[in-house]
C-alpha positions as CSV (number, residue, x, y, z in Angstrom):
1,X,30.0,-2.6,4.5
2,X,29.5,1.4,5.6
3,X,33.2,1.5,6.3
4,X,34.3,-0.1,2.8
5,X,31.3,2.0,1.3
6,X,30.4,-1.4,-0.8
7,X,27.5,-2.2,-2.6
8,X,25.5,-5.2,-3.7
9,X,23.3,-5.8,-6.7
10,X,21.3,-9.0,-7.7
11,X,18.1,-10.3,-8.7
12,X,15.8,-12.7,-6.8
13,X,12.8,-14.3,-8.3
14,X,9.4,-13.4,-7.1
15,X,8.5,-16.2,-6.0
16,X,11.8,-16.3,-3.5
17,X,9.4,-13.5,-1.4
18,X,6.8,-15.6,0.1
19,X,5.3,-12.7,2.9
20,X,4.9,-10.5,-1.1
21,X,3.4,-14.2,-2.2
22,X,-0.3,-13.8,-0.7
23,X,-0.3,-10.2,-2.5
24,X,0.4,-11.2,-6.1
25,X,-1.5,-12.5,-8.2
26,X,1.3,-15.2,-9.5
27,X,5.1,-15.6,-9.1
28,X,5.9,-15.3,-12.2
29,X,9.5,-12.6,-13.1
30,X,12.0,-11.5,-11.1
31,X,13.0,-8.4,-8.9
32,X,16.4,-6.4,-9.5
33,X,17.6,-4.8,-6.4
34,X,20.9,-2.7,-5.5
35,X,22.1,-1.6,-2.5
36,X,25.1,1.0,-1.4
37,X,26.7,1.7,1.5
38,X,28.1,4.5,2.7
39,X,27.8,7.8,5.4
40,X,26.5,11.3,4.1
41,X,27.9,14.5,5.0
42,X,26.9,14.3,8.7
43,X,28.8,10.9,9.2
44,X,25.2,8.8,9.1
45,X,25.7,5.8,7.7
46,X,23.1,4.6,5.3
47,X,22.1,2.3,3.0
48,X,20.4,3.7,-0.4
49,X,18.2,0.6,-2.2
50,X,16.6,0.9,-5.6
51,X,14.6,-1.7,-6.6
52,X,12.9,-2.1,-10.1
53,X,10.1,-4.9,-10.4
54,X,7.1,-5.6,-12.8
55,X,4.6,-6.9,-10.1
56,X,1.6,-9.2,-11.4
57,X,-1.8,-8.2,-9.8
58,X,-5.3,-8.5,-10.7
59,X,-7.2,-5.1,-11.4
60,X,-10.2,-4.5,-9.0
61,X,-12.0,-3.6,-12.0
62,X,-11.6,-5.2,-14.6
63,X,-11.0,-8.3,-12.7
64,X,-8.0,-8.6,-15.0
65,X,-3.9,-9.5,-14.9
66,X,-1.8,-6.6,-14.9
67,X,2.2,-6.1,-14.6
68,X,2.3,-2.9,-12.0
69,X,5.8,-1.1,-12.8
70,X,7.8,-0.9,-9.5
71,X,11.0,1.6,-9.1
72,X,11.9,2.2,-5.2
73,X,14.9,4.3,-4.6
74,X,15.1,4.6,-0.7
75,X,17.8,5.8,1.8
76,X,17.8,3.5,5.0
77,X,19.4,5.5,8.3
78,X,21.1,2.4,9.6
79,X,20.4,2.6,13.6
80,X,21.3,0.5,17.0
81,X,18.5,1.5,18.8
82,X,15.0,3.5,18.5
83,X,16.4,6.4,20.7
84,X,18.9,7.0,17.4
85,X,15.9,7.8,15.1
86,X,15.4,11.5,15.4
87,X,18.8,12.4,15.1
88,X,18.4,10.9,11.5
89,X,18.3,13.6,8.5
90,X,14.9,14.5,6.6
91,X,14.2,12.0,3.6
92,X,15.8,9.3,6.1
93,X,14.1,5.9,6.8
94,X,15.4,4.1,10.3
95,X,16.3,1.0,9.9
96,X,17.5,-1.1,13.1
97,X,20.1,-3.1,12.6
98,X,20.2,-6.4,14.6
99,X,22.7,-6.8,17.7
100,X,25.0,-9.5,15.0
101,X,25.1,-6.1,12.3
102,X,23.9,-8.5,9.5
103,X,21.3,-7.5,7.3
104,X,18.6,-9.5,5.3
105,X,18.8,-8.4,1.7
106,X,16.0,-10.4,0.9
107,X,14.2,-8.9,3.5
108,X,14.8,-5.7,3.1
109,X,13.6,-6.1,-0.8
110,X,10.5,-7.4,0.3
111,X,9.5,-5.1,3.0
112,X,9.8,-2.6,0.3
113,X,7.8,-4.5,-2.2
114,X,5.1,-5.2,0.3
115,X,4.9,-1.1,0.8
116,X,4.5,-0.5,-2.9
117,X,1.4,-3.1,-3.6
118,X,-1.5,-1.0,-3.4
119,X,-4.3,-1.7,-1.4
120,X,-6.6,-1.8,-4.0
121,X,-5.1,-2.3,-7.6
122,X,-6.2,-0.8,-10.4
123,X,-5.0,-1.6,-14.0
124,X,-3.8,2.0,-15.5
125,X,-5.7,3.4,-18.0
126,X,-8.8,1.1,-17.0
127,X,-12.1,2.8,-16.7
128,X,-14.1,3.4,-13.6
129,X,-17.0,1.4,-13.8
130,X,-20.2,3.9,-13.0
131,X,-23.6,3.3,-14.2
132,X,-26.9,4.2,-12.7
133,X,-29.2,1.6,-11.7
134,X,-32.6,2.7,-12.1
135,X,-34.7,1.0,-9.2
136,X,-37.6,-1.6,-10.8
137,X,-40.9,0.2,-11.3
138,X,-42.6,-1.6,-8.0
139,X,-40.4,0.0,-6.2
140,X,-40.5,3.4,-7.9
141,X,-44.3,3.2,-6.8
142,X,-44.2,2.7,-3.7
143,X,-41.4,5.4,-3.3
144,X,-43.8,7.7,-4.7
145,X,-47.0,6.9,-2.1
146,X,-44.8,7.0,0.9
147,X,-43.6,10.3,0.1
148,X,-47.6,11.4,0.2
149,X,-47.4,10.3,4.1
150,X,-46.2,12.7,6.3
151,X,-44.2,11.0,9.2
152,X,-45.2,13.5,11.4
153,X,-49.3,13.2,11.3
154,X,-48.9,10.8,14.2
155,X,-47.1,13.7,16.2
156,X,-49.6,16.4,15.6
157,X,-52.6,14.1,15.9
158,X,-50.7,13.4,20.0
159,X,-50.3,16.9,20.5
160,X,-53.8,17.9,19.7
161,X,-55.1,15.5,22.6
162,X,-55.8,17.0,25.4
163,X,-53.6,15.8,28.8
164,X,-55.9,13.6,31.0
């Protein structure tokens, strides 16, 4: 594929993904991928994926359904082994190819995917939810006699004794 410098678009349903599954709220609508190959200037060859998905998650919040706008563009260093890695340009991801050359697409969609779900989603625009939660007058009152106590009368009352 680097050699012909091809490319491959598509779409795959969400609900194709099943290790994204356990991150969504449902499966519903699709994700549009496209991937190129090809070397840069240095003879690396690469694979650039952009990915655009509407991913359906349920704000933190506001305990709500939300569609979380997705748009990945990523260039994948392809690489035969780990040692490879830091000859890779800046801006470069490694990607290990396995021993056969074949890619997943489908995993390589995902993996992305799974990166871009945040680990605590929050519906944009959504307010934070702050309030102050006054503590019930019992407890206000006995706040207010401990702080008449001095924690350290026990102290001074040991250092007065004389040793024996």
């Amino acid at each position: 594929m680097v050699a012909a410098r091809r490319g491959v678009e598509g779409r795959l349903p969400l609900s194709s993904l099943t290790r994204l599954e356990g991150s969504l709220l449902d499966t519903e609508g699709d994700v549009r991928f496209a991937l190129d190959f090809d070397r840069d200037s240095l003879q690396v060859p690469y694979v650039e994926l952009r990915i655009e998905a509407e991913l359906p998650l349920e704000c933190q919040r506001s305990m709500e359904r939300f569609l979380l706008p997705v748009q990945i563009v990523q260039r994948l260093g392809l690489i035969r082994d780990e040692a490879e890695e830091a000859a890779l340009p800046p801006g470069y991801e490694p990607l290990l190819v396995p021993d056969d050359g074949q890619l997943r697409t489908i995993d390589l969609v995902e993996d992305e995917l799974i990166l871009a779900v945040p680990v605590v989603p929050v519906k944009p625009g959504s307010e934070a939810v702050e309030r102050d939660w006054p503590a019930p007058q019992s407890e206000q009152e006995h706040f207010a006699q401990d702080e008449k106590v001095n924690p350290f009368a026990a102290l001074s009352a040991l250092k007065s004794k004389p040793n024996t």
